[in-house]
Every structure is written in structure tokens, then in C-alpha cells.
C-alpha positions as CSV (number, residue, x, y, z in Angstrom):
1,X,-8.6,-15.0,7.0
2,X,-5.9,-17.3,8.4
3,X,-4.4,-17.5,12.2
4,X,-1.5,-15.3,11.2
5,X,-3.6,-12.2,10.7
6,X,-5.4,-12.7,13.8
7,X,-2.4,-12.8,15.6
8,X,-1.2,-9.7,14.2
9,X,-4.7,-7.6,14.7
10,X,-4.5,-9.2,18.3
11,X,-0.4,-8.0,18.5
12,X,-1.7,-4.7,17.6
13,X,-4.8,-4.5,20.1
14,X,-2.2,-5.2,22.6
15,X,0.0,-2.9,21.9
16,X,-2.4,-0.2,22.0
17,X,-4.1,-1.7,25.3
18,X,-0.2,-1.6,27.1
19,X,-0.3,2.2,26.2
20,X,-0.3,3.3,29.9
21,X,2.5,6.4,30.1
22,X,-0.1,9.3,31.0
23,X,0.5,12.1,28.1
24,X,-2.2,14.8,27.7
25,X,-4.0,14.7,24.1
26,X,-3.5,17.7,21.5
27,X,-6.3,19.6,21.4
28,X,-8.9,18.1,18.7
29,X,-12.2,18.9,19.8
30,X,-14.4,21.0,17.5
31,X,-11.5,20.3,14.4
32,X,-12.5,18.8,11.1
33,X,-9.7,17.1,9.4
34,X,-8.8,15.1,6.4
35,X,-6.8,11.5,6.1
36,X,-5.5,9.9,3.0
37,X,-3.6,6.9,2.9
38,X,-3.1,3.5,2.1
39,X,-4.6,0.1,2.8
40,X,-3.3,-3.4,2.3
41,X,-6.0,-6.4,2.8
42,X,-5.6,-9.7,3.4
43,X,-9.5,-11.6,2.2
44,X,-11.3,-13.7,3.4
45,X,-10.3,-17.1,1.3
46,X,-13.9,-17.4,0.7
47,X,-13.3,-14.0,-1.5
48,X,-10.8,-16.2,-3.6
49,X,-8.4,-13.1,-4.2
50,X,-4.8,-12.5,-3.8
51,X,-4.0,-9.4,-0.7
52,X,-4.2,-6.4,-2.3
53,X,-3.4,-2.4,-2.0
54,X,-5.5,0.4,-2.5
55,X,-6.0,3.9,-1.2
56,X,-8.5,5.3,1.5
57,X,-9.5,8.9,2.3
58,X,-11.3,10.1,5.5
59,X,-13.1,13.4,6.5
60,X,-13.3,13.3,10.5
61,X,-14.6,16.2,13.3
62,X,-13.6,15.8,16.6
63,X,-16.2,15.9,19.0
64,X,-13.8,15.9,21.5
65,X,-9.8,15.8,22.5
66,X,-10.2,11.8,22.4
67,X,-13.1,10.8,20.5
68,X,-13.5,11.5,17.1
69,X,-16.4,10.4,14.4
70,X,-14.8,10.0,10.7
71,X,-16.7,8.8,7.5
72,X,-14.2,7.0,5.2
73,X,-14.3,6.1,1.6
74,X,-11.9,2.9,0.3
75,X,-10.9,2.1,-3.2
76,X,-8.9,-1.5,-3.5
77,X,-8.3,-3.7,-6.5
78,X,-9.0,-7.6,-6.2
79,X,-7.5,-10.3,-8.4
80,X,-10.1,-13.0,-8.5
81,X,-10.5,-16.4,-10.3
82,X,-13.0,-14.7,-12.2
83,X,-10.7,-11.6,-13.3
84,X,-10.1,-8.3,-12.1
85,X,-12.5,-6.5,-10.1
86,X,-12.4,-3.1,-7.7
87,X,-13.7,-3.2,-4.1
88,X,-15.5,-0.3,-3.1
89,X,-16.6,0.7,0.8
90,X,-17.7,3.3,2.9
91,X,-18.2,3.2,6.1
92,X,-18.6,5.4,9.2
93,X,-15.6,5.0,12.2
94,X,-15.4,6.4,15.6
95,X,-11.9,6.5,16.5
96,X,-10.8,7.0,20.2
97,X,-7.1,8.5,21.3
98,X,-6.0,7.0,24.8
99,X,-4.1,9.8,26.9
100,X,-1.3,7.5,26.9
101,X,1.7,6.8,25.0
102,X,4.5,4.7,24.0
103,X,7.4,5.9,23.6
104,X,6.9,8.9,21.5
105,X,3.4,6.9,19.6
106,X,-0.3,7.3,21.0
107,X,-2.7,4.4,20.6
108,X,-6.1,4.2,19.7
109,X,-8.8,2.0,18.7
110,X,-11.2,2.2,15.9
111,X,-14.4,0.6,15.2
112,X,-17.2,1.3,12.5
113,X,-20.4,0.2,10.6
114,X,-19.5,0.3,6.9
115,X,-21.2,-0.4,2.9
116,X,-18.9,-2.4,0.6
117,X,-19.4,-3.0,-3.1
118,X,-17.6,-5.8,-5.0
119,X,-18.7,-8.7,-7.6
120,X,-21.5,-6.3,-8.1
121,X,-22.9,-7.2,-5.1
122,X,-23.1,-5.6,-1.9
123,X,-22.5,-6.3,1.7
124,X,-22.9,-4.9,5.2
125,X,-19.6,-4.7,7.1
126,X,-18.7,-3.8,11.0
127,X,-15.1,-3.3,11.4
128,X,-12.8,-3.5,14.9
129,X,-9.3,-2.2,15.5
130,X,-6.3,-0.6,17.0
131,X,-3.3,2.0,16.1
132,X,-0.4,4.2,16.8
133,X,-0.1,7.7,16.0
134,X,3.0,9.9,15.9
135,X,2.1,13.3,15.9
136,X,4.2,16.0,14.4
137,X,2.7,18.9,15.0
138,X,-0.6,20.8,16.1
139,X,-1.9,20.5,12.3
140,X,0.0,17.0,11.1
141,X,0.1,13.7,12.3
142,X,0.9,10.1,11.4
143,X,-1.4,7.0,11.8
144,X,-1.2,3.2,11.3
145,X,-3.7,0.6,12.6
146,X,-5.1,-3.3,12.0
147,X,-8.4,-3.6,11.7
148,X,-11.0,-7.0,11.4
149,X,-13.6,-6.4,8.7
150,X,-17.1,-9.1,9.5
151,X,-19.4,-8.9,6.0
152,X,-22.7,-9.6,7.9
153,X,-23.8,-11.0,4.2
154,X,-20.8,-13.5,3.4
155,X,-20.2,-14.2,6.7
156,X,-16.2,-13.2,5.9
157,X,-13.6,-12.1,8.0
158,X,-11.0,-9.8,6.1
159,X,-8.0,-8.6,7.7
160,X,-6.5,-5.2,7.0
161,X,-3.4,-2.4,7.9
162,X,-4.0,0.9,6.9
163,X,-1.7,3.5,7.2
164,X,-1.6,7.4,6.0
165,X,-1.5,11.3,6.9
166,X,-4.4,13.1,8.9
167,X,-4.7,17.4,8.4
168,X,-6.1,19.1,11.1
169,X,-7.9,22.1,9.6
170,X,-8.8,25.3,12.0
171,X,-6.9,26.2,15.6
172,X,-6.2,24.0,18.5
173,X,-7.5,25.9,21.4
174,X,-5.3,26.4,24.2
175,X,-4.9,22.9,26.8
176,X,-2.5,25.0,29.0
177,X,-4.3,25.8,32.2
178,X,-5.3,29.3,32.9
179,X,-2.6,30.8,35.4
180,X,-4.2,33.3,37.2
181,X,-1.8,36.3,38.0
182,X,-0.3,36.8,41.4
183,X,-2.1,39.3,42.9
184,X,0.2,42.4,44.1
185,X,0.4,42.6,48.1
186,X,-2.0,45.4,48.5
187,X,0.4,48.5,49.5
188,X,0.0,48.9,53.0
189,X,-2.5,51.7,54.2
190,X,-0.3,54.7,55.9
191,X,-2.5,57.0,57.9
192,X,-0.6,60.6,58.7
193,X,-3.5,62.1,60.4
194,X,-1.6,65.4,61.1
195,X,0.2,65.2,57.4
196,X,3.8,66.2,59.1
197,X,5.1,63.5,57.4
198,X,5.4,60.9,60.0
199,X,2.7,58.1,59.6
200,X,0.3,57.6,63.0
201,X,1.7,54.5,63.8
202,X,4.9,56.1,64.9
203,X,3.9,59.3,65.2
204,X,5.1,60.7,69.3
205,X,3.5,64.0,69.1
206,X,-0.1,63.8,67.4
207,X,-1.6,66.7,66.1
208,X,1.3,68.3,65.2
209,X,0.6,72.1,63.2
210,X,0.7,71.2,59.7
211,X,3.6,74.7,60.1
212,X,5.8,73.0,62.4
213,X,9.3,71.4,61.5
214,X,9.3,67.7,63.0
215,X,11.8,65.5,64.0
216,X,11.3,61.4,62.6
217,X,9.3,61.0,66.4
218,X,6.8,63.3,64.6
219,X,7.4,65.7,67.4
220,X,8.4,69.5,67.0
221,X,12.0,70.7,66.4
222,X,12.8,73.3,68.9
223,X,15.0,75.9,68.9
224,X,16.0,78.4,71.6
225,X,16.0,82.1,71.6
226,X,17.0,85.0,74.1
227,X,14.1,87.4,74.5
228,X,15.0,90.6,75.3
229,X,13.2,94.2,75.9
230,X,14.0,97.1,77.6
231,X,12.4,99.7,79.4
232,X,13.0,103.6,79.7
233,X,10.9,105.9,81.9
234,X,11.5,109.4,81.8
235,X,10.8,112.1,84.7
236,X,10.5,115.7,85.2
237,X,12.9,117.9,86.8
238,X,12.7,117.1,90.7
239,X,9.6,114.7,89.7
240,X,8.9,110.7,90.9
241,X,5.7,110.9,89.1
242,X,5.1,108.6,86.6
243,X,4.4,110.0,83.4
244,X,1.1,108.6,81.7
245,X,2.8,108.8,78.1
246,X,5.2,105.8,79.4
247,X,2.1,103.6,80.4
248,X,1.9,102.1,77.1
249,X,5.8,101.1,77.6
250,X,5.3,99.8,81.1
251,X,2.6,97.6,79.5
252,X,4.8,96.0,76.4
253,X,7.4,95.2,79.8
254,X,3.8,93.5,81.9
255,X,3.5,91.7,78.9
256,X,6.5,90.6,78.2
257,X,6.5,89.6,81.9
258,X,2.8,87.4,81.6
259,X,5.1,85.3,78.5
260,X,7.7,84.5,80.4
261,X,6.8,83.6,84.4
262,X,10.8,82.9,85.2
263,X,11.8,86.6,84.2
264,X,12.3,89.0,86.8
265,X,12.1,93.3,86.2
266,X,15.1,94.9,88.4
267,X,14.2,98.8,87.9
268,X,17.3,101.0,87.9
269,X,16.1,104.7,89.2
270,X,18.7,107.6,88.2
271,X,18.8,111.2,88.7
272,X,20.7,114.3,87.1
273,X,23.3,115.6,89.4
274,X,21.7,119.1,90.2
275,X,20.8,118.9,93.7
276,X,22.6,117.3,97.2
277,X,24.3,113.6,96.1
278,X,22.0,112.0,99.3
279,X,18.6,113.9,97.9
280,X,19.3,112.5,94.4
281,X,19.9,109.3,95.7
282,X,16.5,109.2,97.8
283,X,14.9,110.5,94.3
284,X,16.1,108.1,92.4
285,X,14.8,105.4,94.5
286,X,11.6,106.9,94.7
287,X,11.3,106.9,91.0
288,X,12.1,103.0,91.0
289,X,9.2,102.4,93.0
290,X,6.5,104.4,91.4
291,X,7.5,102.2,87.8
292,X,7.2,99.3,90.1
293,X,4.1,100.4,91.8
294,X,2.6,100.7,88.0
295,X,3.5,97.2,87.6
296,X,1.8,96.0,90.9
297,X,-1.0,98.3,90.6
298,X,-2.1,98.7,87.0
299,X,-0.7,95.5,85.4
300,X,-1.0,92.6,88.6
301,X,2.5,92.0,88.6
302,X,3.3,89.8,91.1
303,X,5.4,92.4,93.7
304,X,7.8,89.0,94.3
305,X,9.2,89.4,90.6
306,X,10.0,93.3,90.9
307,X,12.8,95.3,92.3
308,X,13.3,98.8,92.4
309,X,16.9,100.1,93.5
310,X,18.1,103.7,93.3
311,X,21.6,104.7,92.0
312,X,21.2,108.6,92.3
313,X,23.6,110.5,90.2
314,X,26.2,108.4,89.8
315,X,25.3,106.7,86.5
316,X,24.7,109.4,84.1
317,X,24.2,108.3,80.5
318,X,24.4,111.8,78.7
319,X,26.3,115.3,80.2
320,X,24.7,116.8,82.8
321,X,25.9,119.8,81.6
322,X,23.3,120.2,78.8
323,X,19.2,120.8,79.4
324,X,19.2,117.8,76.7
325,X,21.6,115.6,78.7
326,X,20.2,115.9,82.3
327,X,16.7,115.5,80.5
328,X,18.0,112.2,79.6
329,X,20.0,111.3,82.9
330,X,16.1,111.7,84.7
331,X,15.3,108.3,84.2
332,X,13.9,104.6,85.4
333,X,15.2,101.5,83.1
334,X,15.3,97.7,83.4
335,X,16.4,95.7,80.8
336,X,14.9,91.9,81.0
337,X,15.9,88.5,79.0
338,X,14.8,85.0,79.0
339,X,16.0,81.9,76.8
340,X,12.5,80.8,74.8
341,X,12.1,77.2,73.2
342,X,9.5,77.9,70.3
343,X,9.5,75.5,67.5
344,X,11.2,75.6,64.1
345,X,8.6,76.6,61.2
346,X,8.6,74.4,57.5
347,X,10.6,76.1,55.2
């Protein structure tokens, strides 16, 4: 092997040792795959044979991304002083992919322990080298490399380029990382301890019944009302006796009194107009003070919310000129009111 072929095998070393852009590998490991080719060797002069081209073929398995273990089988033709004669090897490589690049080429070195047969005789072999590869897919890619074949045997130094296809067989797994998903912001936790609709945390009015219309505070809607009831006593003819069927009425107005503290009772006493116009007037206010003794007495009305104030005949409300009509003009009535707040009910 002369200087020019060491300078070539050392031009190609250096190439692949200059590699140094960072790109990732594909995805090998754990793939078998198949390389054809051709190889063009430059012998040893102690061979006595012109360079000559044959063809190689190569079964690898990655065992990983980089490193790969591939057993290869050569077939070459040597013209020789003695004739024509075949050189046969096979050897065993590991073959090693940098994670670098040049340009759009990855380099790699190659070395191997190999069995050649030639001149019907044999020799042991141990081969060193370097390459480019220009990958064109997951499943395809291109190689080239120099290599220095030593025959431990002859004591030979044969130089050779090789150049071909290699077929991934099977998938590449997946070199992507593993994103994990973005987790959701958990959907804050709202806490309407009442349920009207307005969570806790700006809820006014706590505890709210689950009935009650609320405003957005969480507090009940009001709405006012006018309460009203009325009250009509009835007496007998020359009579400021209370009559025990009207207790029952009296009560409903003690009641209605007990709900609403501000409301005052002003008890209107009336008369028909048989009889002297001052006698009525003293029985009319005589009957307006029994209904408000009943209060007092038989209901603890407070005396301070009751007056009693006689009109006498003067303010009939049917004809005195009929049984039926003074019947009706016998009378004590009040008629009390107070504006309520109560709250506005869900529809």
C-alpha cells in the first residue's frame, strides 16, 4: 500500500473526527438492517495485483442509536501475475455514528476482525476506518467509508473505499421527548353554603332561606306592603256591653297589633239616634271604652297604643229608620294599617 492511500484513509479519519455540529441520531437501536454495495481495493504490492472492484453485502442490528455490530461478506476479483483469482472475506464490524454532522453527512468509524480467502490460502485480517452517511429517510440511507485492511499472516496493508445502500427493516421508535400535557387550572372550588346562588365568599346575608329572592349581596329582596284590618263591634239597643261573640274579632285586631308594635287602634263608638243627642253621645263613648278595656284586659294591649272616642249619632252608616239599619248604626269600629317589609319569595 503506497503513501497516497494512507493519506486518503487519514483525509477521511479526519473528516469524520472534524464532525462536531451536534445533530441527534435516527433512531436505530433494536433495527436489523441490510447493506449492499461496492468496494474498490488498492493491495498490498506484496499481493502483486492491479486495484480491483467487487461487491460487498452486510446484515447489521443495532444495539443502539450509535453503535451498531454488522457481519459482512466481500466478493473481489484480483488480477495477479499468476492469473485471475477471486478474493473472498468475511469479517465482523462494529460501526459507530457520531451525533454530529457535516453539512447534511454524519460520520462514523468502523473497525472489525475479519477471514479472507485468496491464492487458496487464508488469512486473518483486522480492519480500521472512517465514513459519511447521508440519510434519506427513517428506512434508507447512504454510506461511504476508507478503511486499512492488516493480514496478520502476510503482514499486508491493503487499502479500500466502499460505498453502498443500508435498509433499515422494522419501526424507528419515537426520539421526540414525551411532552407531558398541561394540566387544566383546577376550576376553582365555589362554596354557596345557603344555595341562593351567591357563593360564600361574597355572600352579605348568610343563611339566607333557600325560598327567598336575593339581591347579587346575597341578601333578601324586600318589598313593602300596607297591612290593613278592620274591626266592627256590634251592641244591643241601649247596651255598652261587649258582646262575647265579637271576642274572636277583637283578637284577630290584638294580633294584628302584637305584628306590628308601631300601629296604633283609634276605636270609633256610634250610636243610633233614638234617644237625647247628649245620652247617645255619652253611650257611644262608653262603648269605645269597653272594646278598649277588652284589649287592655283580655289581650295585654299596651293602654298607650289605644284610643277610644265617641261620636254619638252623628255618623250613621245605614237609616235609622229601619230595625235593620239602627241595628247596624249600634256599633264600635277602628280600622288599622301599617307599611310591612317582608321579602320577595323565588318564583
Amino acid at each position: 500500500m503506497d503513501n497516497k492511500s494512507f493519506k486518503v484513509l487519514g483525509l477521511v479519519i479526519a473528516l469524520g473526527a472534524l464532525g462536531m455540529s451536534a445533530q441527534s441520531a435516527v433512531a436505530d437501536e433494536d433495527r436489523f438492517y441490510i447493506a449492499p454495495g461496492v468496494q474498490w481495493m488498492d493491495f498490498d504490492s506484496a499481493r502483486q495485483s492491479d486495484d480491483e472492484f467487487g461487491y460487498t453485502v452486510g446484515l447489521g442490528y443495532g444495539l443502539s442509536d450509535n453503535l451498531a455490530l454488522e457481519l459482512n461478506h466481500a466478493n473481489l476479483k484480483m488480477n495477479t501475475l499468476a492469473g485471475m483469482e477471486r478474493l473472498r472475506s468475511i469479517r465482523l464490524d462494529a460501526i459507530y455514528k457520531l451525533d454530529n454532522s457535516i453539512g447534511v453527512l454524519s460520520p462514523y468509524f468502523a473497525a472489525g476482525l475479519g477471514h479472507t480467502h485468496f491464492y487458496s490460502n487464508d488469512d486473518t485480517t483486522v480492519n480500521a476506518g472512517a465514513g459519511l452517511t447521508y440519510r434519506f429517510n427513517d428506512r434508507v440511507e447512504w454510506r461511504a467509508s476508507a478503511r486499512t485492511f492488516y493480514g496478520f499472516d502476510d503482514g499486508t496493508y491493503d487499502f479500500g473505499i466502499d460505498t453502498g445502500l443500508v435498509f433499515h427493516l422494522g419501526e424507528a421508535r419515537s426520539t421526540a421527548p414525551v411532552v407531558q400535557p398541561t394540566p387544566a387550572p383546577a376550576a376553582p372550588v365555589v362554596v354557596d353554603s345557603d344555595r341562593d346562588g351567591v357563593p360564600d365568599n361574597r355572600d352579605a346575608c348568610p343563611d339566607t332561606p333557600r325560598n327567598y329572592a336575593v339581591d347579587e349581596r346575597g341578601c333578601p329582596i324586600m318589598i313593602e306592603e300596607v297591612a290593613r284590618i278592620e274591626l266592627q263591634v256590634e251592641f244591643a239597643f241601649d247596651s255598652a256591653v261587649v258582646p262575647a261573640a265579637y271576642f274572636d274579632e277583637i283578637q284577630r285586631v290584638s294580633d294584628f297589633m302584637e305584628a306590628n308594635p308601631d300601629t296604633v287602634a283609634a276605636l270609633g263608638g256610634h250610636t243610633d239616634s233614638i234617644g237625647a243627642e247628649q245620652y247617645n253621645q255619652d253611650l257611644s263613648e262608653r262603648r269605645a271604652a269597653a272594646v278598649r278595656q277588652v284589649l287592655i284586659d283580655r289581650f295585654d294591649i299596651s293602654p298607650a297604643r289605644i284610643t277610644a272616642t265617641g261620636y254619638g249619632e252623628s255618623q250613621p252608616v245605614a237609616s235609622n229608620a229601619t230595625a235593620t239599619g239602627r241595628e247596624r248604626n249600634r256599633r264600635v269600629e277602628s280600622v288599622l294599617s301599617s307599611t310591612v317589609q317582608r321579602p320577595q319569595l323565588r318564583n
